[in-house]
Wavefront OBJ file of the C-alpha trace (Angstrom):
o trace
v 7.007 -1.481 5.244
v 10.598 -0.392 3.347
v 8.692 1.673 0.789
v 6.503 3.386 3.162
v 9.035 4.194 5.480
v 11.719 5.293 2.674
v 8.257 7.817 1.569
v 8.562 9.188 4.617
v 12.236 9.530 4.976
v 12.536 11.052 1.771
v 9.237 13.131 1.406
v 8.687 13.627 5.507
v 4.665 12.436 4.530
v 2.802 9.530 2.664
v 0.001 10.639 0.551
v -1.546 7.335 -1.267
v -0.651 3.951 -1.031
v -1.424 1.934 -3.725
v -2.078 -1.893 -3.139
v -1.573 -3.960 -6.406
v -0.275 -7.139 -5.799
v -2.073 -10.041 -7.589
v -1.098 -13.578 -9.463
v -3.718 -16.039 -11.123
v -2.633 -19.617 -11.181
v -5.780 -20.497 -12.115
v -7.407 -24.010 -12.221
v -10.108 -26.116 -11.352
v -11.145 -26.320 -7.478
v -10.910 -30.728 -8.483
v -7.347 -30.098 -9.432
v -6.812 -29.608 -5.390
v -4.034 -27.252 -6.992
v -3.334 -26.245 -2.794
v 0.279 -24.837 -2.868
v -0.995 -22.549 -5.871
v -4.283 -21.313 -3.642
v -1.971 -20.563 -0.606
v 0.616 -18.774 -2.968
v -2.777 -16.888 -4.283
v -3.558 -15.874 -0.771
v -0.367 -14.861 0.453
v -0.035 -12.599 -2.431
v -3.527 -10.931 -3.657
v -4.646 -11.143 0.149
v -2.272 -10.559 2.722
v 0.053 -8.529 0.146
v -3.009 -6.059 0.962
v -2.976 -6.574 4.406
v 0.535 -5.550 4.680
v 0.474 -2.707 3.000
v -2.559 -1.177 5.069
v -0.439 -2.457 8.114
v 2.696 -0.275 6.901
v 0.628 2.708 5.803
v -2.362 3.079 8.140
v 0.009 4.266 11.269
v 1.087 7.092 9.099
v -1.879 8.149 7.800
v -3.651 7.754 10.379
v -0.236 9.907 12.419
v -0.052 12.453 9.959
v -4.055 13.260 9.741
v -4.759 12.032 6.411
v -3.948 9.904 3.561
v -5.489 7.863 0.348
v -5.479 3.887 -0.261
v -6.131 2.743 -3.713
v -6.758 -0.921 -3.459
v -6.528 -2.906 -6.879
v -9.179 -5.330 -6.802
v -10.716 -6.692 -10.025
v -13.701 -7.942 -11.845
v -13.152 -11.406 -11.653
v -14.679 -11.063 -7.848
v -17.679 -9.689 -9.724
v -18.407 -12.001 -12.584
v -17.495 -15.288 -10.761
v -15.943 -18.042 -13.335
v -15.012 -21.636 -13.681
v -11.223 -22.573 -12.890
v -10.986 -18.684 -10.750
v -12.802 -19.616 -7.629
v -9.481 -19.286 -5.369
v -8.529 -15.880 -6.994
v -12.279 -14.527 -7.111
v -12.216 -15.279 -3.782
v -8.865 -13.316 -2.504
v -10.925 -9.978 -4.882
v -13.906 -10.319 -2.953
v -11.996 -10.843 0.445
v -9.902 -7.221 -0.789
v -13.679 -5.079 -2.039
v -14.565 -6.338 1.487
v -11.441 -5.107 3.472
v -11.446 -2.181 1.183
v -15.422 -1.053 2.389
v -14.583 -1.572 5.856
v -11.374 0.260 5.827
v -13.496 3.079 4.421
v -16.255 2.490 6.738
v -13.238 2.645 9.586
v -11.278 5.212 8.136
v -12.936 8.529 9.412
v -13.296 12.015 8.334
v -9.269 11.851 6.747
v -8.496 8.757 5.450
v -9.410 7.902 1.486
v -9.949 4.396 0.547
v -10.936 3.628 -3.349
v -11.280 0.159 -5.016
v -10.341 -0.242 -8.522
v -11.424 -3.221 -10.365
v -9.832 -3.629 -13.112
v -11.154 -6.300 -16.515
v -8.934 -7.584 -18.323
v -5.649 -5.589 -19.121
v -2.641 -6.227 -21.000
v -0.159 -7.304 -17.814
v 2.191 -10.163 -17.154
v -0.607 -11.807 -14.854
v -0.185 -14.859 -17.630
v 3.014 -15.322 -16.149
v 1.546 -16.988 -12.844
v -0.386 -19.328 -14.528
v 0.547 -23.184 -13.888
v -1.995 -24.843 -16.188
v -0.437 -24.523 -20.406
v -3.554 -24.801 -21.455
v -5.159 -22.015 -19.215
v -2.633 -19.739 -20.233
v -2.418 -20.131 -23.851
v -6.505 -19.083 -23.924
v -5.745 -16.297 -21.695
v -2.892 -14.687 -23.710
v -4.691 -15.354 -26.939
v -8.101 -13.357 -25.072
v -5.481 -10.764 -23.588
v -3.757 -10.141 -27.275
v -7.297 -9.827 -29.003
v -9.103 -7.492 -26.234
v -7.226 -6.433 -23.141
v -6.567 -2.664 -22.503
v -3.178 -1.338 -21.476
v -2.225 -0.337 -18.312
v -2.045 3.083 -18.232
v -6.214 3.184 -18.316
v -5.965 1.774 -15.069
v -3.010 4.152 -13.903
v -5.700 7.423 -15.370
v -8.053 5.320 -13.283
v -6.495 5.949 -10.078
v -5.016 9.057 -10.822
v -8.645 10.394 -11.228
v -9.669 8.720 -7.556
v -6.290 10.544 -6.442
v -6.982 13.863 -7.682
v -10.033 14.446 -6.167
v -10.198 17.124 -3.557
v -9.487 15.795 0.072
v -13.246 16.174 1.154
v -14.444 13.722 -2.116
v -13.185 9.996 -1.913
v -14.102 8.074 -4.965
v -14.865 4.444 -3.527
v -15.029 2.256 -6.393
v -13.942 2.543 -9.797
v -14.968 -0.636 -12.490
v -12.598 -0.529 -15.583
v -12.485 -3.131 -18.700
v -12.492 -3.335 -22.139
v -15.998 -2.536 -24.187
v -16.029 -6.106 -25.747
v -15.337 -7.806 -22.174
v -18.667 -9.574 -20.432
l 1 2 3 4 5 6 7 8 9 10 11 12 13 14 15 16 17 18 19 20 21 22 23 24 25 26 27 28 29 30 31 32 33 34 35 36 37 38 39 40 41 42 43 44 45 46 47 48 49 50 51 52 53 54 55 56 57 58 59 60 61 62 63 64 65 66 67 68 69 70 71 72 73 74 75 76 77 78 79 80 81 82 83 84 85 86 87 88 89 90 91 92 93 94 95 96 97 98 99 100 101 102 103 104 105 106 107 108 109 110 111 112 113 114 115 116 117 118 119 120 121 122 123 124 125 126 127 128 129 130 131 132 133 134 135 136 137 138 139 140 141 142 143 144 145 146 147 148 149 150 151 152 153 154 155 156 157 158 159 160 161 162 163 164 165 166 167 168 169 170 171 172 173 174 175
């Protein structure tokens, strides 16, 4: 709500709001790991939410306006120990298509879903074990950030009358 109001304060307009929250303290579903799935939800789900709640009203006041919703391709290649965080992707590519079925003549709505990129997502990982594999994958494969940043600034660029609604990104050796 701050940033979207300080946007308009400063700029007198939003154009794009980009939704990237996520964190993956991944585990097995039998590790009943609950305070880590409702920490999951708050975050990669209603961190979503709440940004379409702040932004919506002004795009939908001002005429027009772009949400880029990171999503990510663990919600499309489902795997053991990410069923909680699959499931909080899939919950955003939904929101995302209905937003853009909702949104009307002037409102852009794109998913991005990203593979596996170099971040600090490690960092939210409670099991050792989990994250030592996944920062030994992420050091031997993952692609840097900024191909997902060209990846939205292509959906962004786009004239107003062409809204890119999904992008896929990840590495060439990624499955």
């Amino acid at each position: 709500m701050n940033l979207v109001k300080l946007s308009c304060e400063r700029y007198g307009k939003l154009d794009v709001l980009v939704n990237n929250a996520g964190i993956a303290p991944i585990s097995l579903l039998d590790e009943l790991r609950v305070e880590d799935w409702e920490e999951t939800i708050d975050v990669n789900l209603k961190g979503v939410l709440y940004g379409i709640a702040a932004a919506l009203p002004v795009f939908r006041s001002q005429g027009f306006g772009h949400f880029v919703n990171v999503i990510s391709t663990a919600g499309i290649q489902i795997t053991p120990t990410m069923a909680v965080y699959a499931g909080t992707k899939n919950a955003v590519r939904t929101i995302t298509e209905a937003l853009r079925l909702e949104g009307g003549d002037n409102l852009r709505v794109t998913g991005i879903s990203p593979g596996f990129v170099h971040t600090n997502l490690a960092d939210s990982l409670t099991s050792p074990e989990v994250k030592s594999q996944i920062i030994n994958r992420m050091d031997k494969m993952a692609i840097p950030p900024d191909a997902i940043a060209r990846a939205i600034a292509f959906a962004i660029e786009q004239p107003a009358d062409v809204d890119v609604n999904e992008i896929v990104i990840r590495p060439t050796a990624q499955v």
